[in-house]
C-alpha positions as CSV (number, residue, x, y, z in Angstrom):
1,X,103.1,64.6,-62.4
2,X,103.3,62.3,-59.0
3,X,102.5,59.0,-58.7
4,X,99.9,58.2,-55.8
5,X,101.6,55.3,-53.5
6,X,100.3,52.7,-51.5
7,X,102.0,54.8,-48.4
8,X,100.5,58.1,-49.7
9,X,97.6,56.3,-49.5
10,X,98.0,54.9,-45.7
11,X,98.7,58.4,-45.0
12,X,95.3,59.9,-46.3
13,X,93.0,57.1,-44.5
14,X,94.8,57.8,-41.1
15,X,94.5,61.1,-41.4
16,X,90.5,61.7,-42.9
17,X,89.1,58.3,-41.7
18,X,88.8,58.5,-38.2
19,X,86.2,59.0,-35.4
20,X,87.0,62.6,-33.6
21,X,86.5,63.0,-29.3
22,X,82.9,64.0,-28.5
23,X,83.7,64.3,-24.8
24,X,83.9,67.7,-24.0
25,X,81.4,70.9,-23.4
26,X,80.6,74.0,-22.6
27,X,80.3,74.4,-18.3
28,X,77.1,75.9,-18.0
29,X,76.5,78.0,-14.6
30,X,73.9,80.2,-13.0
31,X,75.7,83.2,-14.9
32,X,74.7,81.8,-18.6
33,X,71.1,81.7,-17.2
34,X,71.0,85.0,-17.1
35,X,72.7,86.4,-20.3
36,X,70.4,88.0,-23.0
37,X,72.9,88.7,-25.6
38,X,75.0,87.5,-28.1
39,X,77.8,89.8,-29.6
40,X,79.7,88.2,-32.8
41,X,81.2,88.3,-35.8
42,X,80.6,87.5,-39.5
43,X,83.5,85.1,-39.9
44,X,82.5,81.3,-40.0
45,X,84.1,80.4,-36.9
46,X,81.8,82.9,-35.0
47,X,79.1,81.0,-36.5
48,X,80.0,77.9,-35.6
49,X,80.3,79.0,-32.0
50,X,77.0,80.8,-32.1
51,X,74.9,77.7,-33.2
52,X,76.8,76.0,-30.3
53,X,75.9,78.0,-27.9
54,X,72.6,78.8,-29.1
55,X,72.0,75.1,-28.7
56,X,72.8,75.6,-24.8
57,X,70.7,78.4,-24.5
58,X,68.6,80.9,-25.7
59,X,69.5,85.0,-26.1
60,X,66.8,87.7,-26.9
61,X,69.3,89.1,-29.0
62,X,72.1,88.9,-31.3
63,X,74.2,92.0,-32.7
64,X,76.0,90.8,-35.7
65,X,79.7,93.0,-36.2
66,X,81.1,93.4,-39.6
67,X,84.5,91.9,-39.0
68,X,86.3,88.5,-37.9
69,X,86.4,89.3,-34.7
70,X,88.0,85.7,-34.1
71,X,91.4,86.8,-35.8
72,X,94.3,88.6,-34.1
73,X,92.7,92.3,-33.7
74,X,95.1,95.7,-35.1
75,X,94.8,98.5,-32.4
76,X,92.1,100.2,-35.0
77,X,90.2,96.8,-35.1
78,X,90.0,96.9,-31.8
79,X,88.9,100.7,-30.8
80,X,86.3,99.7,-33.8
81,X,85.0,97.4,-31.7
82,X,85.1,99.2,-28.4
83,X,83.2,102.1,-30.1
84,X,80.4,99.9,-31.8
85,X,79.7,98.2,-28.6
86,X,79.8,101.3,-26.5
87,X,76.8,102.2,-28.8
88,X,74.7,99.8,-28.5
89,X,74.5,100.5,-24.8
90,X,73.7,97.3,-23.8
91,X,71.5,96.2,-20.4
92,X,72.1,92.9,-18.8
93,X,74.1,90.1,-19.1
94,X,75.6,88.5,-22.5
95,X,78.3,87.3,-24.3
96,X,81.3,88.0,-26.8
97,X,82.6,85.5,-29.9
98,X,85.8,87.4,-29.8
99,X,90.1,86.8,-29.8
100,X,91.2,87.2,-26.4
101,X,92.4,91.0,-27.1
102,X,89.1,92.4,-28.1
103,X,88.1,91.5,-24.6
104,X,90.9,92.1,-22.0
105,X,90.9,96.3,-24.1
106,X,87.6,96.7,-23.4
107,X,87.7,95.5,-19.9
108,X,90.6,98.3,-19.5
109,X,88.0,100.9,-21.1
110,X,84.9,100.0,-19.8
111,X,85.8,98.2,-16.6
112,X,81.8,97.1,-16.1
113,X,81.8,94.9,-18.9
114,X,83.4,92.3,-16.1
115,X,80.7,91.9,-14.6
116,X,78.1,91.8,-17.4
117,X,79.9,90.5,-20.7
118,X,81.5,86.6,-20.8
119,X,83.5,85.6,-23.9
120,X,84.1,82.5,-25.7
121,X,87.6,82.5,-27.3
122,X,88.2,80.8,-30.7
123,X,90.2,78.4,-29.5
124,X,86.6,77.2,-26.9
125,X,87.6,73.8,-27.9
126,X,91.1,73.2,-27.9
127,X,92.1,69.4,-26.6
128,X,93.9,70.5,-23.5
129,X,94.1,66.7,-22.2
130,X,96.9,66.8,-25.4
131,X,98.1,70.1,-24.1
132,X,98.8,68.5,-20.9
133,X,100.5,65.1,-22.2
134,X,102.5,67.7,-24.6
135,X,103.7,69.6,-21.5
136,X,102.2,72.9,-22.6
137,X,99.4,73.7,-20.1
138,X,99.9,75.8,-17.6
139,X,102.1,75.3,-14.0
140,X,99.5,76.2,-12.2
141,X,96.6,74.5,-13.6
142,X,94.9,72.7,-10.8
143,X,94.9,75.9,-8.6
144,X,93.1,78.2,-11.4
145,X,90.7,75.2,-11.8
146,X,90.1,74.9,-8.2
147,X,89.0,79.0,-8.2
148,X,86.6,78.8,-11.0
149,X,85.3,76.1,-9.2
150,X,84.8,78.1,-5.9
151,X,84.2,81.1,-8.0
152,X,81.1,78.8,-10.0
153,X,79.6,77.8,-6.4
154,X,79.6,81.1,-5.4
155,X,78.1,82.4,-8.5
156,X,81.0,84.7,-8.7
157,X,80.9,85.7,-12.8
158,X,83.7,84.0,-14.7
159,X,84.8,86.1,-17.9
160,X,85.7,82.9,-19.9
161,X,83.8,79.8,-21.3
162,X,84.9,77.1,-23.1
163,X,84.9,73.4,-23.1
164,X,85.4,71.2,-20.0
165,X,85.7,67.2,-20.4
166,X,82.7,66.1,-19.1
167,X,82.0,63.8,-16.2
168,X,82.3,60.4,-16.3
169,X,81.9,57.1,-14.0
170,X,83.9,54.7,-16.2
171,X,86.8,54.7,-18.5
172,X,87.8,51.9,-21.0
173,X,91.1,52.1,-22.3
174,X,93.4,49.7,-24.6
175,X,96.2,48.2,-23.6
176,X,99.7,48.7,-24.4
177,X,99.1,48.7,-28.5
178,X,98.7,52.4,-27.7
179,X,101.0,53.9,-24.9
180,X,100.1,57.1,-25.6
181,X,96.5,56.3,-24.9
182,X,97.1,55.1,-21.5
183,X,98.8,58.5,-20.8
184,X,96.5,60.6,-22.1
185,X,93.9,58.1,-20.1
186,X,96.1,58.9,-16.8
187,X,95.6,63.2,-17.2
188,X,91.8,62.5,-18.0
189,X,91.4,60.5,-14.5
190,X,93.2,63.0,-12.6
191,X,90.5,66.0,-14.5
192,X,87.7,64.4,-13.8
193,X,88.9,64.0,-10.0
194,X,89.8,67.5,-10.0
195,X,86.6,69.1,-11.4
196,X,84.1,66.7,-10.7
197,X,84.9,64.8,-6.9
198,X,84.6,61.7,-9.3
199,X,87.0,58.9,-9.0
200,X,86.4,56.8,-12.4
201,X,86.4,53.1,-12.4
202,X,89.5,52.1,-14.9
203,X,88.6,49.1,-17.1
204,X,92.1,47.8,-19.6
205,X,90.8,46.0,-22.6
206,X,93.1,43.1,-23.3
207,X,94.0,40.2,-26.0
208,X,93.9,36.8,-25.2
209,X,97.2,36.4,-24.3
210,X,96.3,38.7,-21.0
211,X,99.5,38.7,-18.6
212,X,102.2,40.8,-20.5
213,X,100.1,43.1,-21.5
214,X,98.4,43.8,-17.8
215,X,101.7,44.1,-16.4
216,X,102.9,46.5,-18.7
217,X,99.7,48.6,-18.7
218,X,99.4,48.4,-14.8
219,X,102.9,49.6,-14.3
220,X,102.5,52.5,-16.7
221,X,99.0,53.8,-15.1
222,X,100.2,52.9,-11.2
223,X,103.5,54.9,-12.1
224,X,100.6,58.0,-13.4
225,X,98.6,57.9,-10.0
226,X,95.5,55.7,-11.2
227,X,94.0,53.5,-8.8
228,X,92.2,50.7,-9.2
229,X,93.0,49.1,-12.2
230,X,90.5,46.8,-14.0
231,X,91.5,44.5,-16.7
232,X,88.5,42.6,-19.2
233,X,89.9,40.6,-22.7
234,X,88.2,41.9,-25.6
235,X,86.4,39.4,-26.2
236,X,84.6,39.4,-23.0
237,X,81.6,41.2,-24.4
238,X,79.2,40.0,-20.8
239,X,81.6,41.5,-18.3
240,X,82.3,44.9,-20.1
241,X,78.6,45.1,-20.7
242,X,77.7,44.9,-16.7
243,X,80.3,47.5,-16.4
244,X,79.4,50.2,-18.9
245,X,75.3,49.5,-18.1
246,X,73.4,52.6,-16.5
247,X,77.0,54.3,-16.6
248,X,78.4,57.8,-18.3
249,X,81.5,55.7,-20.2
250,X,84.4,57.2,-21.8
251,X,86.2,55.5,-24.8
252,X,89.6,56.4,-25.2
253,X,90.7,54.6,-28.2
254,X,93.8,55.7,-30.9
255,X,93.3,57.5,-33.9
256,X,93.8,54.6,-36.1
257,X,91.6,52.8,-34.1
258,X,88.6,55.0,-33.4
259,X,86.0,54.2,-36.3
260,X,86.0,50.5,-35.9
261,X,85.6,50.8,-31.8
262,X,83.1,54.0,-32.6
263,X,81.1,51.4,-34.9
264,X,81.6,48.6,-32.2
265,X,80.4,50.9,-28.9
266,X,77.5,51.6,-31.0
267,X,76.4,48.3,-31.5
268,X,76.6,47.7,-28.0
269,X,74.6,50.9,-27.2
270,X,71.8,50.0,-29.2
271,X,71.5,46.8,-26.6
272,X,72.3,48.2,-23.4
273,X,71.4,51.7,-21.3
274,X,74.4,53.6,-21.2
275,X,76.2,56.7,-22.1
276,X,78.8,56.5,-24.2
277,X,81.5,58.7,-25.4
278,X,85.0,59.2,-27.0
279,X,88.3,60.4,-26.4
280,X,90.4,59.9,-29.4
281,X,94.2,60.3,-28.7
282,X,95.7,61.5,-32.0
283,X,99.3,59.6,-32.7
284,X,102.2,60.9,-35.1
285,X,102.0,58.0,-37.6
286,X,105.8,58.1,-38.4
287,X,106.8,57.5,-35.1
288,X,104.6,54.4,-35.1
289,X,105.5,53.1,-38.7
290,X,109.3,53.4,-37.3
291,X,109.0,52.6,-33.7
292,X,110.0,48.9,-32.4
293,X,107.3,49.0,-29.9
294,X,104.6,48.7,-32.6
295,X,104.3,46.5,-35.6
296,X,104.0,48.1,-38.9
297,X,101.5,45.0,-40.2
298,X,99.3,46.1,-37.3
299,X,99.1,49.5,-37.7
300,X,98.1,48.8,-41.5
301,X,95.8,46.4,-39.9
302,X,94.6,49.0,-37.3
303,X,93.9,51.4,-40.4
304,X,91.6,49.0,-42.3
305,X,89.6,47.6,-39.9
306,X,88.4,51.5,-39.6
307,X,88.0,51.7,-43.3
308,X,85.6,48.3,-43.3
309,X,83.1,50.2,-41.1
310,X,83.4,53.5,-42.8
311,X,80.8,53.9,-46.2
312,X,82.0,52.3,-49.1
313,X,82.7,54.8,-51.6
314,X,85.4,54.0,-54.2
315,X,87.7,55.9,-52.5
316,X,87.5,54.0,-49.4
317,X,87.9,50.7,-50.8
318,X,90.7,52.1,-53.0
319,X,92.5,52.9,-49.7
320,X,91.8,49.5,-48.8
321,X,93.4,48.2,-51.2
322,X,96.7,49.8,-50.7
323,X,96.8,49.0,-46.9
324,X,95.9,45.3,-47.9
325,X,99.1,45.5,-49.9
326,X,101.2,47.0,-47.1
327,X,99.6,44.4,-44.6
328,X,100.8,41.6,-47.4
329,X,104.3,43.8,-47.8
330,X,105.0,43.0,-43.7
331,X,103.9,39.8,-43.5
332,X,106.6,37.1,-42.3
333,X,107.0,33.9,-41.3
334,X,105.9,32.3,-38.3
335,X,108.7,31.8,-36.4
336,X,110.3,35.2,-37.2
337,X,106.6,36.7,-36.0
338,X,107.0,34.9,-32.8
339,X,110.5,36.2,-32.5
340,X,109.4,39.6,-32.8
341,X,107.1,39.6,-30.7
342,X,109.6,39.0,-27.6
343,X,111.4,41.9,-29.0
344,X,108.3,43.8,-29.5
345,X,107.6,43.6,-25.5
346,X,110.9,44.6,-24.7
347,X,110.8,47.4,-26.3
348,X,107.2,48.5,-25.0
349,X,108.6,47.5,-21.4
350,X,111.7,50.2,-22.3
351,X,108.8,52.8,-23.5
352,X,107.2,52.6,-20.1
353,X,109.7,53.3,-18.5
354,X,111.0,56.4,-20.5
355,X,107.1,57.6,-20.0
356,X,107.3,57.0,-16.4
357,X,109.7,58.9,-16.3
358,X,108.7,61.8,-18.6
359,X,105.4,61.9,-17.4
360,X,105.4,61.1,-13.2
361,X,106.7,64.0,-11.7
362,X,104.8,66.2,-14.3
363,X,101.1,65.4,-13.8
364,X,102.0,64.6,-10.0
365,X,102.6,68.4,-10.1
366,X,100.0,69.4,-12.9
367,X,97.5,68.0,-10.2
368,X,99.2,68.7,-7.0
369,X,98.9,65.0,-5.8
């Protein structure tokens, strides 16, 4: 039988205690006005997608097919389909639940259907921000975006829909406890200047000890093309809340992170007018349990404060408890703390640079800037 550990234990709050990104959605256009019909499956993903959509708009009807049309189609599958649609010899506008090869075979059979029948892919809400700091988004991104746009204010139909980040005035990001936030920060500026004509104010949310960490963050996010670089310490609760007041804000906030600042954004919106919402930026917790840049005793840390705010079931405080004993496994001395932390920022000011140089040419391309 195997024994539970205290690390097994770190692993399972990272990975089921966490807020999830609630910033993207569907586009909707001039083209979804008009659809009538809803074509799907009886798989649950198809479902999901459904209610989604219904809850964008409403369709007169809905033809159920008997079949998961969201998995990888056989050639049979796929005449099946062709031949049950063909039947129901459909008028107007609507819109398929379907894999990508349902849709492109019965474009090549019924060449009409481009005109009259929009699908939504399962994978309508992939993360592509992650896709892009991954490197596995297209070359040629920012030229298809700029003809859907062109093709969407010329009410040209568009055969795919899926989910856009949405627009926003303000970003607040960490600082350099989470490089890979500030990257994926840097690719969600550039988006919303691509798709939007917005240029987001950029707010850094710092510790007391301010200087380090605002020169390290400003060089990473200069190096990535942001502009105007804001910093406020977190404790600065008046000046962060005259910037996100009356604003559309975006949150982008670590995994390990994201309940406690989910918990703490709320608070604040129940005081203030403003729109809030979250871009979580999900980290490989190996790399930061092993990585010099980061201290293992704040990770733990990072972990728990997420766990405070969650409910209180046993299992919650019983994953407490293990990552009060890792935080009490990795705590040292003062003087060896304060020695680390000199190595600590060197080692983040080496990270930056490898990003920098991993990420500036990329997204200067990604983006043709």
């Amino acid at each position: 039988m195997c024994t539970v550990t205290a690390m097994d234990n770190v692993r399972k709050a990272y990975d089921e205690y966490h807020y999830s990104s609630d910033c993207f959605d569907f586009r909707t256009d001039a083209r979804l006005e008009k659809m009538i019909y809803l074509i799907k499956g009886t798989d649950e993903l198809s479902n999901k997608i459904a209610s989604e959509i219904r809850g964008k708009h409403s369709f007169y009807s809905t033809y159920t097919i008997a079949s998961d049309l969201c998995a990888a189609p056989t050639a049979e599958q796929i005449q099946d389909l062709i031949v049950h649609i063909q039947g129901l010899n459909l008028q107007g506008s609507g819109m398929l639940i379907a894999n990508k090869y349902y849709y492109s075979r019965l474009i090549e059979v019924s060449p009409s259907f481009i005109h009259t029948l929009a699908l939504i892919r399962p994978d309508y809400d992939t993360d592509y921000i992650q896709l892009m700091v991954d490197f596995n988004i297209g070359r040629h991104y920012a030229s298809r975006v700029k003809v859907l746009k062109e093709k969407n204010a010329a009410k040209v139909g568009v055969s795919n829909y899926y989910k856009n980040i949405m627009p926003f005035d303000v970003l607040v990001l960490p600082a350099v406890e989470s490089l890979r936030s500030l990257v994926s920060a840097a690719y969600i500026y550039q988006e919303i200047k691509l798709r939007y004509n917005i240029t987001p104010k950029v707010y850094v949310q710092c510790s007391v000890e301010v200087n380090a960490e605002k020169e390290l963050a400003e060089k990473l996010l200069s190096a990535l093309c942001v502009e105007d670089i804001n910093f406020i310490k977190y404790q600065d609760t008046q000046t962060l809340s005259e910037v996100v007041s009356n604003r559309r804000v975006l949150f982008v906030t670590p995994q390990r992170c994201s309940l406690k600042k989910y918990h703490d954004v709320e608070k604040m919106r129940k005081e203030l007018k403003f729109s809030p919402r979250f871009y979580v930026v999900k980290e490989n917790l190996d790399e930061l349990l092993s990585g010099s840049e980061y201290w293992k005793k704040q990770i733990f840390k990072d972990i728990c404060n997420s766990l405070n705010v969650a409910e209180q079931t046993e299992e919650v405080m019983s994953l407490r408890e293990s990552l009060e004993e890792k935080i009490k496994e990795e705590t040292v001395p003062l003087t060896e703390e304060l020695s680390k932390e000199k190595q600590q920022e060197e080692a983040i000011s080496c990270k930056i640079e490898e990003l920098i140089e991993k990420h500036h040419a990329y997204l200067k391309h990604l983006f043709k800037i």
